[in-house]
C-alpha positions as CSV (number, residue, x, y, z in Angstrom):
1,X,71.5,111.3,84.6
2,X,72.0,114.2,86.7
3,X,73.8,113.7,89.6
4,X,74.7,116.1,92.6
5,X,77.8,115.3,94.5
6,X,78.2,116.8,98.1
7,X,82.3,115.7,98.2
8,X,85.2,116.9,100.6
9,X,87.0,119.6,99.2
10,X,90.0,117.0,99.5
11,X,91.6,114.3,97.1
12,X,89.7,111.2,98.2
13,X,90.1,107.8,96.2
14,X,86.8,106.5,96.2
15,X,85.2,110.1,95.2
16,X,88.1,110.6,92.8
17,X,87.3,106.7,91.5
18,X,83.4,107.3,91.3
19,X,83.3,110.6,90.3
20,X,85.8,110.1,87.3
21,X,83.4,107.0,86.2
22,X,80.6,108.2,86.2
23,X,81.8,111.3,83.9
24,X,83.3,109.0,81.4
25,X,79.9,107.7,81.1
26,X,78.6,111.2,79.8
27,X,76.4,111.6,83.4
28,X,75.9,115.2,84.6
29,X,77.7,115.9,88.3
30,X,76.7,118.9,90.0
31,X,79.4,118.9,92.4
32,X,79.5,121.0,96.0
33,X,84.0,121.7,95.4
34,X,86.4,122.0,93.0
35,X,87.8,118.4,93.6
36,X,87.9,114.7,92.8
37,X,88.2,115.2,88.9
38,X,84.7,117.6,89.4
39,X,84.1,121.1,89.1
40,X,82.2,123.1,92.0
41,X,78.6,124.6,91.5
42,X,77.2,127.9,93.3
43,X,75.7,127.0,96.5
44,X,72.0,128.4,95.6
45,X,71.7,126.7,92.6
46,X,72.8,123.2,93.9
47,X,70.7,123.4,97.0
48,X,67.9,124.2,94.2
49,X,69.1,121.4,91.5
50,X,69.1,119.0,94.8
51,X,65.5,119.2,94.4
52,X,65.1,117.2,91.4
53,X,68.2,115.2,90.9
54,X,68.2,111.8,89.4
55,X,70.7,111.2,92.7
56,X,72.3,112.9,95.4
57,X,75.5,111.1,96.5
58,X,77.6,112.2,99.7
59,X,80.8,111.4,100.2
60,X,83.1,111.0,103.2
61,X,86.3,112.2,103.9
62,X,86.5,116.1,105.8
63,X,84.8,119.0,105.4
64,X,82.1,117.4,103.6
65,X,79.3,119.9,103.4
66,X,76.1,117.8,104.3
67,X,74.0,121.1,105.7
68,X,73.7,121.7,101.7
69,X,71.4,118.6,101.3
70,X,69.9,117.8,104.6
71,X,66.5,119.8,104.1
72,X,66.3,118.4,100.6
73,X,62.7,116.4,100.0
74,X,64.8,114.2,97.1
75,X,64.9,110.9,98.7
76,X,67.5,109.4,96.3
77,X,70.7,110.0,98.4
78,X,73.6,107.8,98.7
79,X,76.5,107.5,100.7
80,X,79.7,106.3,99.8
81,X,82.3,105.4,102.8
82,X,85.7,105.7,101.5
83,X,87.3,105.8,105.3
84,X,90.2,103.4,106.4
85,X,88.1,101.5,109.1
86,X,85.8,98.7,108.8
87,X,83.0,99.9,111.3
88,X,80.5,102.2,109.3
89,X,81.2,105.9,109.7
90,X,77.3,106.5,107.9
91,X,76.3,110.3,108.7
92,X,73.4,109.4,111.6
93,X,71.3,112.6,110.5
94,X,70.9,112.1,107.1
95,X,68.2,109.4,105.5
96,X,70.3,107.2,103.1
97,X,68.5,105.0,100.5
98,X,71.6,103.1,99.8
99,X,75.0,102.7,101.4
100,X,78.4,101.8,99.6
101,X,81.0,101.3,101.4
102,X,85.0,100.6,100.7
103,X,86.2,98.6,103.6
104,X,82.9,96.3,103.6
105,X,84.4,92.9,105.5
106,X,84.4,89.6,103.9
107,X,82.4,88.1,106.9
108,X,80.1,91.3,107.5
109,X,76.6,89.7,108.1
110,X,74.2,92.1,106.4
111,X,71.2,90.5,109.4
112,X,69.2,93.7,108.7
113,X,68.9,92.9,104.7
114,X,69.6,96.5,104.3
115,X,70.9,98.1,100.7
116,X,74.5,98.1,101.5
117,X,77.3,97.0,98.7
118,X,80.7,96.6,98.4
119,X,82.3,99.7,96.7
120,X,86.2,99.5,96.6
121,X,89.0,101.6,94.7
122,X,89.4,101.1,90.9
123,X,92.0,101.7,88.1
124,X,92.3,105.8,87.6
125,X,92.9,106.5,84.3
126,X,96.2,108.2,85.9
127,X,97.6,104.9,86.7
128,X,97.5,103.7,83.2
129,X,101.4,104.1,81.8
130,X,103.6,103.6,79.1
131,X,104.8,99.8,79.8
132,X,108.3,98.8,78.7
133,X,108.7,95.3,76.6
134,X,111.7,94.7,79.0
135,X,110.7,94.6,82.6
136,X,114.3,95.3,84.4
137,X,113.2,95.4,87.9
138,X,112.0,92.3,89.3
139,X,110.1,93.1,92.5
140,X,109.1,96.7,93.2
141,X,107.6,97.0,97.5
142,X,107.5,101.2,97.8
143,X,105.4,101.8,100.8
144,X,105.1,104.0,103.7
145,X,106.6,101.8,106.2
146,X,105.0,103.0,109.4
147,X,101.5,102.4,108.9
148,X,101.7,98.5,108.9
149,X,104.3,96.6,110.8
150,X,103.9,94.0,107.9
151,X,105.2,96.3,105.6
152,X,108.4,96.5,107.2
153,X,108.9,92.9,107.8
154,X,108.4,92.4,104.0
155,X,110.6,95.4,103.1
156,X,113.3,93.6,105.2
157,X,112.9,89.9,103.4
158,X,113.4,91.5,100.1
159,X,116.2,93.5,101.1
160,X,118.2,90.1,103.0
161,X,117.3,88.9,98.9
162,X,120.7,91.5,97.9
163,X,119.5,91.4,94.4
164,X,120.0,94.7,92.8
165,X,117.2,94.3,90.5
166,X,114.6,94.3,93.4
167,X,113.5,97.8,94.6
168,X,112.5,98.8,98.0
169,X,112.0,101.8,99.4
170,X,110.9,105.2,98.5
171,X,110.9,107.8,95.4
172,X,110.9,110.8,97.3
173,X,107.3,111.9,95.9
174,X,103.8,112.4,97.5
175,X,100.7,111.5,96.0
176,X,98.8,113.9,97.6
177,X,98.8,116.9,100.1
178,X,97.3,116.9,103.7
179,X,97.4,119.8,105.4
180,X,96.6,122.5,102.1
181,X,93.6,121.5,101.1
182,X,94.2,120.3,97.5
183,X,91.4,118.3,95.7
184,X,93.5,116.9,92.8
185,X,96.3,114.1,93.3
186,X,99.7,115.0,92.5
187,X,101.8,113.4,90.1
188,X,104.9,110.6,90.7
189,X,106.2,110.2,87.6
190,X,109.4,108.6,89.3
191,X,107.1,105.9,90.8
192,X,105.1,105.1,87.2
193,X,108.6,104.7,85.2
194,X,109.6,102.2,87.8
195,X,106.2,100.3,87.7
196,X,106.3,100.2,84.2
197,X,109.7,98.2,83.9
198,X,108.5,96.5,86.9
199,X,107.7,92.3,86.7
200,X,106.1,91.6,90.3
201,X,104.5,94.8,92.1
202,X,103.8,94.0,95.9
203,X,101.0,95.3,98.1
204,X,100.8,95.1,101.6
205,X,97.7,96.8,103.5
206,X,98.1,100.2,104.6
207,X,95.5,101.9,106.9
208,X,93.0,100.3,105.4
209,X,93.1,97.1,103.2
210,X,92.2,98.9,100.0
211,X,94.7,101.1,99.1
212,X,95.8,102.6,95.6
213,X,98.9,100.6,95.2
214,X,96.8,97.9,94.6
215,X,95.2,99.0,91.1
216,X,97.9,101.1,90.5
217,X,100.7,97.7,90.1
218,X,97.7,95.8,87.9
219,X,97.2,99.2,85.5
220,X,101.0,99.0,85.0
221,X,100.8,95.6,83.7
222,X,103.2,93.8,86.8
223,X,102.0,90.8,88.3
224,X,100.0,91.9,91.7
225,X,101.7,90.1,94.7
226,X,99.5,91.2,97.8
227,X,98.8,90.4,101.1
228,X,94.9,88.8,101.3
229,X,92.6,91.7,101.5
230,X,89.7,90.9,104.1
231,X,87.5,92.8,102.1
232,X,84.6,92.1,99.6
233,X,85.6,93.5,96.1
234,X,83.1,92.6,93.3
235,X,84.4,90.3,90.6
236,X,87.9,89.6,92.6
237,X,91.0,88.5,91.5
238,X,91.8,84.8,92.0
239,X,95.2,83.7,93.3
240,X,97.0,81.7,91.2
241,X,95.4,83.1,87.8
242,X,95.5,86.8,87.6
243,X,97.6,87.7,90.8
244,X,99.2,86.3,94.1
245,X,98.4,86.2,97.4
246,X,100.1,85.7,100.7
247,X,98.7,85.4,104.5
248,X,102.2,85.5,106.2
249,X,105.6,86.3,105.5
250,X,106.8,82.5,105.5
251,X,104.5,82.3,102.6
252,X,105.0,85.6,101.0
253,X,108.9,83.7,100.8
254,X,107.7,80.7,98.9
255,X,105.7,82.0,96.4
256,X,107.9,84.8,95.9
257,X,111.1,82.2,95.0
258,X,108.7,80.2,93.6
259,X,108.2,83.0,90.8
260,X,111.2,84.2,90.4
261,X,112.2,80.7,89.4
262,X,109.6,81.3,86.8
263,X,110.0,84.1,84.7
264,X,107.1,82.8,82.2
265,X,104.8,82.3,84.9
266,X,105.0,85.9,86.3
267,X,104.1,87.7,82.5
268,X,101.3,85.2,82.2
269,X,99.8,86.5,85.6
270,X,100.6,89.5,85.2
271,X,98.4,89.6,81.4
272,X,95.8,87.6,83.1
273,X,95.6,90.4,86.1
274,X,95.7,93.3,83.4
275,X,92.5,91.6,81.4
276,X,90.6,91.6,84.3
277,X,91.1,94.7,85.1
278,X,90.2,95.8,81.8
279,X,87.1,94.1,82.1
280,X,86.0,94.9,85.9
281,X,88.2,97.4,87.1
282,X,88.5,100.8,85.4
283,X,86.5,103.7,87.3
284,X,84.2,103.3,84.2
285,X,83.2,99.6,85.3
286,X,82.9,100.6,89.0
287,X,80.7,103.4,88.0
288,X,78.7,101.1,85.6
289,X,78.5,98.7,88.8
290,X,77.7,101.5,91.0
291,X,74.7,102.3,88.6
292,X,73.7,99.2,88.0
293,X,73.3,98.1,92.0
294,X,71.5,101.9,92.4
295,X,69.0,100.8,89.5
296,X,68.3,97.4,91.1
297,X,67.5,98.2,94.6
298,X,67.0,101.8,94.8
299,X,63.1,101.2,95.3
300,X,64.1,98.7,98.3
301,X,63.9,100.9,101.2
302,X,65.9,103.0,103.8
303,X,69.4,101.8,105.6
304,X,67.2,102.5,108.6
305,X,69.8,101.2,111.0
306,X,71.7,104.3,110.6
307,X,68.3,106.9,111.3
308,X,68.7,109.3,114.0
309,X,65.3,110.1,116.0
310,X,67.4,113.5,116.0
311,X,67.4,114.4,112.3
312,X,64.7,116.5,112.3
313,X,65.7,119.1,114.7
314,X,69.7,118.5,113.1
315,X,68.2,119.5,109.6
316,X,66.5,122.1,110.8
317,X,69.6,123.7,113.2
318,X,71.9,123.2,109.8
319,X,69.3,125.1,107.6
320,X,69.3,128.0,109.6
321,X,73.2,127.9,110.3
322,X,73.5,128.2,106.9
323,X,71.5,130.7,106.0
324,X,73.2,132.9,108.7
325,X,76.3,132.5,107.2
């Protein structure tokens, strides 16, 4: 398929995740930047190619350059909505045959039967290391401690543990830059030796429930401990069998001695959670998904909840901005 991409010019997990998929699968991406594993095509000619692309998927994230596609008469565009929040952050002046979105809520009542699906991080190839047969570290937690109270209170239980073989705490490292405008992660290669000898990775929400530590502690091969995500991911993991889950920190305590107590019980988990990623959760198999939810209800309609009366004149204003510039 050929498929053009309007993306931000910014590393953005779900573009990065979908973009990367999709290109394993051997699928053309015209892409509007140099970012998110993609390389950027002249403006002309992807305004043209627009025009008879198999799809046209726009991302979020900033500086997104929807003006590119507004005018186009291809019907087949897409949105994906990798944003922190729950509430839909659709663009209102563009007509979307389909929306994905990242943060879709377990409870969300779709009451409008509209084509919107569950899209959620997956397993970069990136995150995919060099495990060690000995697995040293018992518990790693490395989180940015301000953006969840949570995280804090579970960074303190683990510490009151004084077991030297737990790590909390930071590496020092970024994953990626916000102010330059970088579209490529960076590298933390401090962070993947330590998941690697690592036997239980934690995972405690961030700004939003998905986050990449998530897929990141399953592609090491540690057992996932995380806090109940109250989002829809397709083909989940179930507590008890391929990870563990916690709603509060008196139970985040049990299950967590409970484990350690169990040293067989943690690798078996841990295998389980790897196999399942394997099988669900590499950007190849979201991208597959992604494909095959396009294929099935593509020909279903319009997310017309999201229709501006507006679009008309924005298209219009955004064409002629653009060719002024």
């Amino acid at each position: 398929m050929r498929i053009l991409s309007i993306i931000s010019p910014h590393y953005d997990y779900l573009t990065a995740t979908l973009m990367e998929g999709l290109q394993e699968l051997g699928h053309e991406i015209i892409s509007s930047e140099n970012s998110n594993y993609t390389q950027s095509t002249p403006d002309r000619k992807l305004r043209k190619l627009s025009e008879s692309a198999d799809l046209i998927i726009v991302g979020s994230n900033k500086k997104v350059r929807t003006e590119l596609i507004e005018d186009s008469d291809n019907p087949n565009k897409i949105f994906i909505d990798g944003t922190d929040g729950q509430e839909f952050c659709v663009y209102p002046h563009i007509l979307f045959k389909m929306v994905f979105k990242r943060e879709l809520n377990k409870c969300w009542d779709n009451n409008t039967g509209e084509p919107i699906f569950p899209l959620p991080f997956a397993a970069e190839k990136r995150y995919f290391c060099n495990t060690l047969n000995k697995r040293s570290t018992k518990v790693l937690f490395a989180a940015n401690m301000k953006v969840n109270p949570m995280r804090y209170s579970i960074h303190q239980r683990l510490t009151n543990r004084n077991d030297p073989d737990i790590f909390c705490g930071s590496t020092g490292e970024v994953a990626y830059r916000k102010k330059k405008c970088l579209g490529i992660p960076i590298e933390t290669p401090k962070y993947r030796k330590l998941l690697s000898q690592t036997q239980i990775g934690i995972n405690v929400a961030g700004a939003g429930y998905d986050c990449a530590r998530y897929w990141e502690i399953l592609a090491s091969g540690a057992l996932l401990m995380t806090q109940e995500i109250d989002i829809t991911i397709p083909n989940p993991f179930t507590d008890g069998i391929n990870c563990v889950t916690f709603k509060s920190l008196d139970e985040f305590d049990e299950k967590l001695g409970h484990l350690l107590s169990r040293p067989s019980s943690i690798s078996e988990k841990a295998e389980s959670g790897y196999n399942h990623l394997i099988k669900f959760h590499t950007t190849t198999k979201r991208a597959e998904y992604f494909l095959q939810t396009v294929h099935e209800h593509i020909s279903d309609g319009y997310c017309d909840s999201f229709y501006s009366k507006a679009l008309k004149k924005v298209r219009l204003y955004n064409y002629l901005k653009y060719l002024a510039s």
